[in-house]
PQR file with spaces between the fields and no chain letter, atoms N, CA, C, O and H, PARSE charges and radii, in Angstrom:
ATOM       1  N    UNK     1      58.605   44.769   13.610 -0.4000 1.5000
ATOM       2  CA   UNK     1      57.900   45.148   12.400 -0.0000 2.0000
ATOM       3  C    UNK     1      56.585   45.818   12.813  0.5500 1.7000
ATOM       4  O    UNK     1      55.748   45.358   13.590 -0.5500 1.4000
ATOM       5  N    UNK     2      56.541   47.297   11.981 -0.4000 1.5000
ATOM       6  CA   UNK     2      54.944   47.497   12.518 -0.0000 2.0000
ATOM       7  C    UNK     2      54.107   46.893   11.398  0.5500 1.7000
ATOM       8  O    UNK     2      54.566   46.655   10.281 -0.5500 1.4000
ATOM       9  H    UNK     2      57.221   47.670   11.350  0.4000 1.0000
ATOM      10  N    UNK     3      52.877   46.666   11.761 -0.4000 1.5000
ATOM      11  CA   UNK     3      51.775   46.290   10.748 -0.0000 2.0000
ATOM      12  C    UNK     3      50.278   47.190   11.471  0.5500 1.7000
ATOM      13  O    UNK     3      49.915   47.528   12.598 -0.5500 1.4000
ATOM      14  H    UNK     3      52.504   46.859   12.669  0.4000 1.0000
ATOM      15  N    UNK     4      49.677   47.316    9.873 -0.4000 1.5000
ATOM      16  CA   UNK     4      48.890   48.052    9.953 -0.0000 2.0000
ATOM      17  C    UNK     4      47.642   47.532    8.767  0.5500 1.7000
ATOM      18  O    UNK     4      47.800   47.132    7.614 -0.5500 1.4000
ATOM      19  H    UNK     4      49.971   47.042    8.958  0.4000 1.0000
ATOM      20  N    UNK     5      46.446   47.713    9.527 -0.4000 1.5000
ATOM      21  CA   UNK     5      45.248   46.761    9.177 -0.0000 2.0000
ATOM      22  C    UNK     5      44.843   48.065    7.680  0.5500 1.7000
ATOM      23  O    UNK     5      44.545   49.240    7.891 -0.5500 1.4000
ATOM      24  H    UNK     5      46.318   48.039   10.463  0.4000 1.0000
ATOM      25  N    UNK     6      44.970   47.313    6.040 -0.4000 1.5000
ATOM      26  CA   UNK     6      44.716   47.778    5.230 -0.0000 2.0000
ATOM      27  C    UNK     6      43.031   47.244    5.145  0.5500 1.7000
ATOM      28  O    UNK     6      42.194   48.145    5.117 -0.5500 1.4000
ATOM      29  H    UNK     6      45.212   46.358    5.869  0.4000 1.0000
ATOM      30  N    UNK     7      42.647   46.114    5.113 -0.4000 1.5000
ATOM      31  CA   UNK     7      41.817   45.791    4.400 -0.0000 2.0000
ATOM      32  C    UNK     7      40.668   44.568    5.038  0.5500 1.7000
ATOM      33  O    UNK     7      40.962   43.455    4.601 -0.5500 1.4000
ATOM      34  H    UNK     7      43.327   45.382    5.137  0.4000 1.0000
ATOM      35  N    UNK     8      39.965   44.561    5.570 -0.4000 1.5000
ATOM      36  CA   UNK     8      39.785   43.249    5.892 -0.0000 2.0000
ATOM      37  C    UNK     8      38.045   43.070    6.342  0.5500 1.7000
ATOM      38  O    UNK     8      37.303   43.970    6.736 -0.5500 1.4000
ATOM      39  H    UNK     8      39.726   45.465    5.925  0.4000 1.0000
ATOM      40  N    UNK     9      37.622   41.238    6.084 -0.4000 1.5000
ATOM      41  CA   UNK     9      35.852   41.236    5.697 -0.0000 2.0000
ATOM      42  C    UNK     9      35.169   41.386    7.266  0.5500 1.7000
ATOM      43  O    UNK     9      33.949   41.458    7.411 -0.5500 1.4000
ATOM      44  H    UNK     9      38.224   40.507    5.764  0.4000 1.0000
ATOM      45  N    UNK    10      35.887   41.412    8.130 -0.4000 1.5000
ATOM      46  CA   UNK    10      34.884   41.614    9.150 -0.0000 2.0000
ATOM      47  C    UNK    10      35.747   42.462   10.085  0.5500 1.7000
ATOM      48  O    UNK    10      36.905   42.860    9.956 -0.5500 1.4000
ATOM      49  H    UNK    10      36.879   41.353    8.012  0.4000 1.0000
ATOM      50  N    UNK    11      34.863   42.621   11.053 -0.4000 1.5000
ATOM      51  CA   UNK    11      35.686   43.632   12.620 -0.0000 2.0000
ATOM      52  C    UNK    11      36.019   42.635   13.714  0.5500 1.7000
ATOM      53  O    UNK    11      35.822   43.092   14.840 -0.5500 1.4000
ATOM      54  H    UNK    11      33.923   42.298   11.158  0.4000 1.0000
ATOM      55  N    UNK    12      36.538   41.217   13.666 -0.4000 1.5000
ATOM      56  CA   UNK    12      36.731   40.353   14.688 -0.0000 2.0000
ATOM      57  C    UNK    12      38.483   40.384   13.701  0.5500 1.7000
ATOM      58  O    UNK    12      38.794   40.970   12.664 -0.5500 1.4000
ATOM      59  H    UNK    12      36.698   40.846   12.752  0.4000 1.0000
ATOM      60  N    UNK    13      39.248   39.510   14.587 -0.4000 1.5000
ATOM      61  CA   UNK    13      40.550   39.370   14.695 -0.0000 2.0000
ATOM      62  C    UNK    13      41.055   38.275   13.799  0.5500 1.7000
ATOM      63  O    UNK    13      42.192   38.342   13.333 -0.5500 1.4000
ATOM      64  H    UNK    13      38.996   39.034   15.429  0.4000 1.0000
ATOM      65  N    UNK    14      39.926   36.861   13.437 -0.4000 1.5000
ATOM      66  CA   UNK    14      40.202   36.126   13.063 -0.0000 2.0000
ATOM      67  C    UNK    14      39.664   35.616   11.516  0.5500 1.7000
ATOM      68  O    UNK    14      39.272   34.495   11.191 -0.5500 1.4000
ATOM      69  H    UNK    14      39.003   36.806   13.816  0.4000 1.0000
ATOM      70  N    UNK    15      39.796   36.886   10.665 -0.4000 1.5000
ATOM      71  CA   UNK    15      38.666   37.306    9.203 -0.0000 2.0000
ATOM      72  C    UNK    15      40.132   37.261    8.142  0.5500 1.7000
ATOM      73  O    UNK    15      41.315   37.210    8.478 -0.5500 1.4000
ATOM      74  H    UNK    15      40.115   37.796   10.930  0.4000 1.0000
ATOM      75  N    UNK    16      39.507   37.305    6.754 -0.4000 1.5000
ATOM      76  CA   UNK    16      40.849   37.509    6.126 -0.0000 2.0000
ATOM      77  C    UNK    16      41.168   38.748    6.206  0.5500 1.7000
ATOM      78  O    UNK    16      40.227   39.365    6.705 -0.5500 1.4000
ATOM      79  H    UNK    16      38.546   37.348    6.482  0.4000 1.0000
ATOM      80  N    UNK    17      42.006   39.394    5.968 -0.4000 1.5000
ATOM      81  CA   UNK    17      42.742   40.696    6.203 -0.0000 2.0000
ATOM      82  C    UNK    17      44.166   40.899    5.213  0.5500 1.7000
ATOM      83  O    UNK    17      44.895   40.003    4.787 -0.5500 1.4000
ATOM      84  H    UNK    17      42.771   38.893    5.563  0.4000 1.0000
ATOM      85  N    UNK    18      44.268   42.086    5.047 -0.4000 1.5000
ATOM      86  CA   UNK    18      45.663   42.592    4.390 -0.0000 2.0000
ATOM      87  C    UNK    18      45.814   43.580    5.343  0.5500 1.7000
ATOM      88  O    UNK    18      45.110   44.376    5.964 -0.5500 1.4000
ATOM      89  H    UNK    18      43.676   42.814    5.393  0.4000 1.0000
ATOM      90  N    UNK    19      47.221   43.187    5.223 -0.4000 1.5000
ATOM      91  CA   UNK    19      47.945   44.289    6.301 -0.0000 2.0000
ATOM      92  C    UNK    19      49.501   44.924    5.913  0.5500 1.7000
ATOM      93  O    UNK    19      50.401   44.085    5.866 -0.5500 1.4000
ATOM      94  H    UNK    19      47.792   42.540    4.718  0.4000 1.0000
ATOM      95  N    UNK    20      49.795   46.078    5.687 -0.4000 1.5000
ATOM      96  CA   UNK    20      51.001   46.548    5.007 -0.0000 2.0000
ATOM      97  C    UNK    20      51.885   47.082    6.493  0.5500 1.7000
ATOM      98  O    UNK    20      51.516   47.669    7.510 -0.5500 1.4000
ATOM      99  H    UNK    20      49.064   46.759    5.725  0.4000 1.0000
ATOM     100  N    UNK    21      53.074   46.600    6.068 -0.4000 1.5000
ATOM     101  CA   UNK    21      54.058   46.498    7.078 -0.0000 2.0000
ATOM     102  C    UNK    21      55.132   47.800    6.791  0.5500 1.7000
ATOM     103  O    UNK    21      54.991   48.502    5.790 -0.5500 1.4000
ATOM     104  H    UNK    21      53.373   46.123    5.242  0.4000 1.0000
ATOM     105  N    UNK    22      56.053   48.003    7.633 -0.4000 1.5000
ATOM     106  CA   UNK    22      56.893   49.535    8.044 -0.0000 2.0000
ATOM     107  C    UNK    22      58.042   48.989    6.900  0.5500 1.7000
ATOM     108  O    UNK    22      59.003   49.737    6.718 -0.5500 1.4000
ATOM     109  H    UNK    22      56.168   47.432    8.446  0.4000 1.0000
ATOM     110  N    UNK    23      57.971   47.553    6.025 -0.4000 1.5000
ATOM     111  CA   UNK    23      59.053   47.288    5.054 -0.0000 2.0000
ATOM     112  C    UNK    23      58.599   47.202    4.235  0.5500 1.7000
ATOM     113  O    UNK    23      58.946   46.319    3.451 -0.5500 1.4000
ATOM     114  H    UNK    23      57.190   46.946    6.172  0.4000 1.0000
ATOM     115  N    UNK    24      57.403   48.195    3.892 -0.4000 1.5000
ATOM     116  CA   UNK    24      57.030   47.911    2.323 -0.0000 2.0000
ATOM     117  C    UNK    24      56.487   47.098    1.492  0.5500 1.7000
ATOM     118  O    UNK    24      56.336   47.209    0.275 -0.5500 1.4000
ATOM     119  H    UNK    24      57.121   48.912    4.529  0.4000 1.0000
ATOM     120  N    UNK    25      56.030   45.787    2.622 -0.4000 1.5000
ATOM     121  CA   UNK    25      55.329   44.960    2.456 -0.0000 2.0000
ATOM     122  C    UNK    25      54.006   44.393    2.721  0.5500 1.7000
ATOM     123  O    UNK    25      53.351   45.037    3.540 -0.5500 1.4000
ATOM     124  H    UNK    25      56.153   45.697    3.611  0.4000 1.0000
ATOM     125  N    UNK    26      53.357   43.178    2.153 -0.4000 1.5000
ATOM     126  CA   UNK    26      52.278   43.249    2.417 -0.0000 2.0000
ATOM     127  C    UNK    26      52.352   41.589    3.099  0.5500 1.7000
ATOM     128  O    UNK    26      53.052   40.693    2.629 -0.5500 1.4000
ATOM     129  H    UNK    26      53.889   42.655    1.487  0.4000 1.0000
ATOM     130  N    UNK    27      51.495   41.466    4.245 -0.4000 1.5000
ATOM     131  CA   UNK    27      51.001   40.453    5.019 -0.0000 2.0000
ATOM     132  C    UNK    27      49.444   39.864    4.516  0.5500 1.7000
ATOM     133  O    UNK    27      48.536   40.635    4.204 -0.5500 1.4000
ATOM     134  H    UNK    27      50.926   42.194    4.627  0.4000 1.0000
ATOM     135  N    UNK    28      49.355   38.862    4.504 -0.4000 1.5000
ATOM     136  CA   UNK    28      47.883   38.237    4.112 -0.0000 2.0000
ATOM     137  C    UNK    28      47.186   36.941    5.062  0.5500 1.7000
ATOM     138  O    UNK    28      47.490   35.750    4.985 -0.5500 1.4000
ATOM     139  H    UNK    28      50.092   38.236    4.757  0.4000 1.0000
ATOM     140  N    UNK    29      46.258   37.514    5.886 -0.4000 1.5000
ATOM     141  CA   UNK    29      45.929   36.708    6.836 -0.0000 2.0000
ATOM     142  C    UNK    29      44.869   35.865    5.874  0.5500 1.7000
ATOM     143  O    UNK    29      44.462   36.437    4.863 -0.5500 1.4000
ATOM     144  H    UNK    29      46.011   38.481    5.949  0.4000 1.0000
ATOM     145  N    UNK    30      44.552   34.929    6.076 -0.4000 1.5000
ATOM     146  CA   UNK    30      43.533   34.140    5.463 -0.0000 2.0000
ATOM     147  C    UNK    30      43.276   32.852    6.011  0.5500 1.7000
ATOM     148  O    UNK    30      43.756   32.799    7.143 -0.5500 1.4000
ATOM     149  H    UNK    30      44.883   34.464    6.898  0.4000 1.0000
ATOM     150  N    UNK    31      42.548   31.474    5.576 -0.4000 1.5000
ATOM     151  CA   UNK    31      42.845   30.069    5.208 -0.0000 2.0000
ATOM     152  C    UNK    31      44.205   29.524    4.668  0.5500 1.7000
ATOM     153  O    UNK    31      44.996   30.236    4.050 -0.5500 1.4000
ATOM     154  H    UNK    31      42.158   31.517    4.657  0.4000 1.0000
ATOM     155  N    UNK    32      44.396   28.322    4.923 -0.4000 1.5000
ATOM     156  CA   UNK    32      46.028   27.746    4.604 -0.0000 2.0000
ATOM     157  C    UNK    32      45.281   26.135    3.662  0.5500 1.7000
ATOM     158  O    UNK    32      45.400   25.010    4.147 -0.5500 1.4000
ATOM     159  H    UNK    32      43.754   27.744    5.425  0.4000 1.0000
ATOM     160  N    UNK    33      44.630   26.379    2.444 -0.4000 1.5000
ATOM     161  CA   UNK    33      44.093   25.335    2.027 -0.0000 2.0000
ATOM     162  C    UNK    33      45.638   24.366    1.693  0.5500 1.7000
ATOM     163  O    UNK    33      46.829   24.676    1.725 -0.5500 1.4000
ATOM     164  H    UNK    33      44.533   27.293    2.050  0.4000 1.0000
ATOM     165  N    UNK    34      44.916   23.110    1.379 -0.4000 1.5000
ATOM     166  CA   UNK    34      45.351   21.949    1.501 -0.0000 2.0000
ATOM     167  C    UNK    34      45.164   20.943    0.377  0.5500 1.7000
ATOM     168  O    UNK    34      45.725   19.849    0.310 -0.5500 1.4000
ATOM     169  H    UNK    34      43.948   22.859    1.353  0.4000 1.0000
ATOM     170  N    UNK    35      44.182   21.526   -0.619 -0.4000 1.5000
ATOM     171  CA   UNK    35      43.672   20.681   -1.213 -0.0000 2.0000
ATOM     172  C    UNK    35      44.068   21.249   -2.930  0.5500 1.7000
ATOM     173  O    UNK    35      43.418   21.131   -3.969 -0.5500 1.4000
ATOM     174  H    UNK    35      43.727   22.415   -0.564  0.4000 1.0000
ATOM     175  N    UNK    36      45.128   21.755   -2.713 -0.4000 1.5000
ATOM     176  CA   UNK    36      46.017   22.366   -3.862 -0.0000 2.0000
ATOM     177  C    UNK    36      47.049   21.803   -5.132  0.5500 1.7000
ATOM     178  O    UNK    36      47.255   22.311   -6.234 -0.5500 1.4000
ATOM     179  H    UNK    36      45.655   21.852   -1.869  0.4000 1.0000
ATOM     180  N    UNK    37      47.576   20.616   -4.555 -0.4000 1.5000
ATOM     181  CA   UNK    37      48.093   19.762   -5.443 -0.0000 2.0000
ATOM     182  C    UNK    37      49.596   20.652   -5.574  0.5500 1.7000
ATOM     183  O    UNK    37      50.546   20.092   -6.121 -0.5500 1.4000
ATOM     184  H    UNK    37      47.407   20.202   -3.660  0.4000 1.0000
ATOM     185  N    UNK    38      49.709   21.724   -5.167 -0.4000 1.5000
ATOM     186  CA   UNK    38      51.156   22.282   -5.729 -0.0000 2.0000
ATOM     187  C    UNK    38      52.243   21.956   -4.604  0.5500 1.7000
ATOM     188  O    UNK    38      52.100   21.680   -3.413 -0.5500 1.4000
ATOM     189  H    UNK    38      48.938   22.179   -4.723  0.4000 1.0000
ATOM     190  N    UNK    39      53.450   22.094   -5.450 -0.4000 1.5000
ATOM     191  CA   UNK    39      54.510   21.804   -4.700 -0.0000 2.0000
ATOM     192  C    UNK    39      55.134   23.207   -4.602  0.5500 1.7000
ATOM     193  O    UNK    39      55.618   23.942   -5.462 -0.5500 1.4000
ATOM     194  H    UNK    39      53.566   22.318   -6.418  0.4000 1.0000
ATOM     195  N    UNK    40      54.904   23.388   -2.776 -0.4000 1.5000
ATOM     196  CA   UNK    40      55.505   24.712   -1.904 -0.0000 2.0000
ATOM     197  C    UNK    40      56.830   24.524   -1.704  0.5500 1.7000
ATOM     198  O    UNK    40      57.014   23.340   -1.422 -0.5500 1.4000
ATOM     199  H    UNK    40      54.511   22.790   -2.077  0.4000 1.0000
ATOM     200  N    UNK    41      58.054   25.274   -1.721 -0.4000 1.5000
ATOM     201  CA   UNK    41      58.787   25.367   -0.994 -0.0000 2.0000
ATOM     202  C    UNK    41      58.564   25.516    0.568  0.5500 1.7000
ATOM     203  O    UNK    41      57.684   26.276    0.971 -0.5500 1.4000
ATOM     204  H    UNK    41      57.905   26.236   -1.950  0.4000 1.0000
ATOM     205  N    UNK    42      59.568   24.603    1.687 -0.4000 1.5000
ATOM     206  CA   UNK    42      59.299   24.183    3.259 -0.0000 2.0000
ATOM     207  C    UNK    42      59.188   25.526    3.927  0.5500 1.7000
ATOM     208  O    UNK    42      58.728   25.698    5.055 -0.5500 1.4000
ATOM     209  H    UNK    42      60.283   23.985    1.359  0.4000 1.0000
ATOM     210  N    UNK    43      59.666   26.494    3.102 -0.4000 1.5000
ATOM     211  CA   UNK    43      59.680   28.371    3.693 -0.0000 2.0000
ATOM     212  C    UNK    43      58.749   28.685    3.244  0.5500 1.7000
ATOM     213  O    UNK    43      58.447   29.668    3.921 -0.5500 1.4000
ATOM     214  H    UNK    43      60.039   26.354    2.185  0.4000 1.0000
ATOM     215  N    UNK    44      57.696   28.497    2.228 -0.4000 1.5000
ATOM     216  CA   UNK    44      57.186   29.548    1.583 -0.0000 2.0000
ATOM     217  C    UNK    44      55.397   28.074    2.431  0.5500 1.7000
ATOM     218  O    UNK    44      55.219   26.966    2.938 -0.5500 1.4000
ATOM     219  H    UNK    44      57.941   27.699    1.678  0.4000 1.0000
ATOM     220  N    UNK    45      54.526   29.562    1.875 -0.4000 1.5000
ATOM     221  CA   UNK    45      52.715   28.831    2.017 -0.0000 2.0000
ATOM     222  C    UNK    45      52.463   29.589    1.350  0.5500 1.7000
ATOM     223  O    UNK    45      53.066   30.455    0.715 -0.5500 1.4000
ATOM     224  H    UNK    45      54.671   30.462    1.463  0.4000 1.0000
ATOM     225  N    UNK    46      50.827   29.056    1.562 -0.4000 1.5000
ATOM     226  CA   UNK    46      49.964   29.776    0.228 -0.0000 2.0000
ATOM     227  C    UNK    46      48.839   29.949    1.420  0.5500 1.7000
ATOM     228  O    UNK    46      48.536   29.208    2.354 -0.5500 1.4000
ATOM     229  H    UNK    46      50.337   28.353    2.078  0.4000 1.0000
ATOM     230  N    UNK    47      48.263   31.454    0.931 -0.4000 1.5000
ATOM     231  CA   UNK    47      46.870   31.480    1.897 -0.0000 2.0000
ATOM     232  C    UNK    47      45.959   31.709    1.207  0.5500 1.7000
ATOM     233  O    UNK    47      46.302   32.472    0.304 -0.5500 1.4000
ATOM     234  H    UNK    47      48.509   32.057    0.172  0.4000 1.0000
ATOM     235  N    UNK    48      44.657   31.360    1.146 -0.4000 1.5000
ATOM     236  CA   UNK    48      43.519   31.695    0.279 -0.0000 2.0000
ATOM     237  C    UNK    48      42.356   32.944    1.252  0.5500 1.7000
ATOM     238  O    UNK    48      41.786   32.923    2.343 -0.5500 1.4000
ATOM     239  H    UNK    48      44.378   30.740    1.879  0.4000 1.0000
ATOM     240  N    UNK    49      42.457   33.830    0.206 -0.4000 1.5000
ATOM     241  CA   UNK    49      41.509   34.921    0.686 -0.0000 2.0000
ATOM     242  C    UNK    49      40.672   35.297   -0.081  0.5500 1.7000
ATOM     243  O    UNK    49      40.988   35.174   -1.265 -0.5500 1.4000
ATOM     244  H    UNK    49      42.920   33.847   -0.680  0.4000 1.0000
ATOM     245  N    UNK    50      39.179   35.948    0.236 -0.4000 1.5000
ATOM     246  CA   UNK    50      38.317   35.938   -0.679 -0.0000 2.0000
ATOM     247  C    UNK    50      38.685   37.127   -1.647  0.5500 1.7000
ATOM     248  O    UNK    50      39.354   38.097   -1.292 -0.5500 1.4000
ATOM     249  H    UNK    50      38.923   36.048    1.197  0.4000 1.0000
ATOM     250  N    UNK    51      38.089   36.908   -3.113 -0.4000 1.5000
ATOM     251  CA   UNK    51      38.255   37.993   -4.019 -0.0000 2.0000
ATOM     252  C    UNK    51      37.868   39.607   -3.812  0.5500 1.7000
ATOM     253  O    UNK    51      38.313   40.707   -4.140 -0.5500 1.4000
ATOM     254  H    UNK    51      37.546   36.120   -3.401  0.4000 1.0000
ATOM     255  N    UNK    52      36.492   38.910   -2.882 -0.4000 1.5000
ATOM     256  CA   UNK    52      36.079   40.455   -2.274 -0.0000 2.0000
ATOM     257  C    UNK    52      37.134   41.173   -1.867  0.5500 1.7000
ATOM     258  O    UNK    52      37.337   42.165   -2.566 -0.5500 1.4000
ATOM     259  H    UNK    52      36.130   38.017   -2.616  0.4000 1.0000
ATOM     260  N    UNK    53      38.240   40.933   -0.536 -0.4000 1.5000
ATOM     261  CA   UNK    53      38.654   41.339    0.191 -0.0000 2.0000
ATOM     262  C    UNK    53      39.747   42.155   -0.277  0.5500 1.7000
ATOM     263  O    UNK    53      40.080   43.172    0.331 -0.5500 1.4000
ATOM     264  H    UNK    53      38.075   40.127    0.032  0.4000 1.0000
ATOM     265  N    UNK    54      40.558   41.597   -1.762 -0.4000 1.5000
ATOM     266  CA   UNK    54      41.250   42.666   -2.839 -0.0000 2.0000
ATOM     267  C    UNK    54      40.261   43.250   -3.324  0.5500 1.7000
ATOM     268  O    UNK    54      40.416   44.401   -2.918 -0.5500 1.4000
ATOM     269  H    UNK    54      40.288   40.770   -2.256  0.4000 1.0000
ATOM     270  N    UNK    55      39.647   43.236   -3.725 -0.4000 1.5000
ATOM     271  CA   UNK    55      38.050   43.680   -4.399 -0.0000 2.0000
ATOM     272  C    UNK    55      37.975   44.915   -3.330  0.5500 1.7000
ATOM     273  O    UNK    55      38.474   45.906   -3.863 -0.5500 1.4000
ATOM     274  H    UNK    55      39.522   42.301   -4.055  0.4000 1.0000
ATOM     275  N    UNK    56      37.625   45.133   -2.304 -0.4000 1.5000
ATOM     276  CA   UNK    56      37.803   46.171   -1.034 -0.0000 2.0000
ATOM     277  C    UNK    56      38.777   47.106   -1.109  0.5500 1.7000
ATOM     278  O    UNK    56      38.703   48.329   -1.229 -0.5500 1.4000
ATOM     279  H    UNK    56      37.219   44.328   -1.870  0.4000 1.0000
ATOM     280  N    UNK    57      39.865   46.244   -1.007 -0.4000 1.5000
ATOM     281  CA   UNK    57      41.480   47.127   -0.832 -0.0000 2.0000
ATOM     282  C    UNK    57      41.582   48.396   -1.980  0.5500 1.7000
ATOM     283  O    UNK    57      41.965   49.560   -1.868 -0.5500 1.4000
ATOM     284  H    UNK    57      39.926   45.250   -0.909  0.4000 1.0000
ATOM     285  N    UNK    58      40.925   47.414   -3.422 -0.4000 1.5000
ATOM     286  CA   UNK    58      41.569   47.998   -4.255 -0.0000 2.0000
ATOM     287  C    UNK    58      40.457   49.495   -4.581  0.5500 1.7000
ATOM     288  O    UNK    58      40.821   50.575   -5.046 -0.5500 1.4000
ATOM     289  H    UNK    58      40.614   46.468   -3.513  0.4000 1.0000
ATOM     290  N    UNK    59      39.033   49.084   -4.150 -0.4000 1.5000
ATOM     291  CA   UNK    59      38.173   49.896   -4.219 -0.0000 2.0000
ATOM     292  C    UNK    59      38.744   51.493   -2.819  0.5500 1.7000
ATOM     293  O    UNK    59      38.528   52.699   -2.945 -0.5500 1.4000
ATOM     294  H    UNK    59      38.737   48.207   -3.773  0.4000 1.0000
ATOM     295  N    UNK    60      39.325   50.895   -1.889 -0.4000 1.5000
ATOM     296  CA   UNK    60      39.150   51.898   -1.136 -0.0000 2.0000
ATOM     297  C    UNK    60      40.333   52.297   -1.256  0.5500 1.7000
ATOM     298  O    UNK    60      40.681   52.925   -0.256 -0.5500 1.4000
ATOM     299  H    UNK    60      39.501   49.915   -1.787  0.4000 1.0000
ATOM     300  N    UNK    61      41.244   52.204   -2.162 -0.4000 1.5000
ATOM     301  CA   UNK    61      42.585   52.742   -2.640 -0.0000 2.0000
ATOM     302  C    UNK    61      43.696   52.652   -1.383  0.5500 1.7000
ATOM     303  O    UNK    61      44.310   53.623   -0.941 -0.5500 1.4000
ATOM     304  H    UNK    61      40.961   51.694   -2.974  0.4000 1.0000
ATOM     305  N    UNK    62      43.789   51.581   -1.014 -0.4000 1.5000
ATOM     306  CA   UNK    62      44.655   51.174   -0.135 -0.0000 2.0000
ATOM     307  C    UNK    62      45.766   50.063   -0.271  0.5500 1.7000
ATOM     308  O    UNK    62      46.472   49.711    0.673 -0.5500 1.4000
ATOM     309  H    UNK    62      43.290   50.792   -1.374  0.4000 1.0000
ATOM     310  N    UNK    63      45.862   49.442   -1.808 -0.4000 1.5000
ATOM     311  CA   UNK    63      46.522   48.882   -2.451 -0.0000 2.0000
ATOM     312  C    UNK    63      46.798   49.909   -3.752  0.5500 1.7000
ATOM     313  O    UNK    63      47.528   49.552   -4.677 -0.5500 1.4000
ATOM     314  H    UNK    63      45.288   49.728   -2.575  0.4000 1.0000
């Protein structure tokens, strides 16, 4: 899969980030909170990223 850095709050490796992939999809690096109360499917997670960081994407027309 290629991936390719759309969006993200800092220039280090380990920041939240969006990243759109060669399938049309989108990847979301973030936090993996815990303190959610919902029931995930054992395949699926949830990542929390700041509002800014769509807030960015959507400003620099990359979403």
């Amino acid at each position: 899969m290629k991936v390719t850095v759309l969006a993200t709050s800092c220039d280090k490796k380990d920041c939240p980030t969006i990243y759109k992939t060669d399938r049309d999809t989108l990847l979301v690096q973030g936090e993996t909170p815990a303190d959610h109360g919902l029931q995930i499917p054992a395949h699926e997670t949830l990542v929390e990223i700041p509002l800014e960081l769509l807030q960015k994407a959507i400003r620099d027309n990359v979403i």
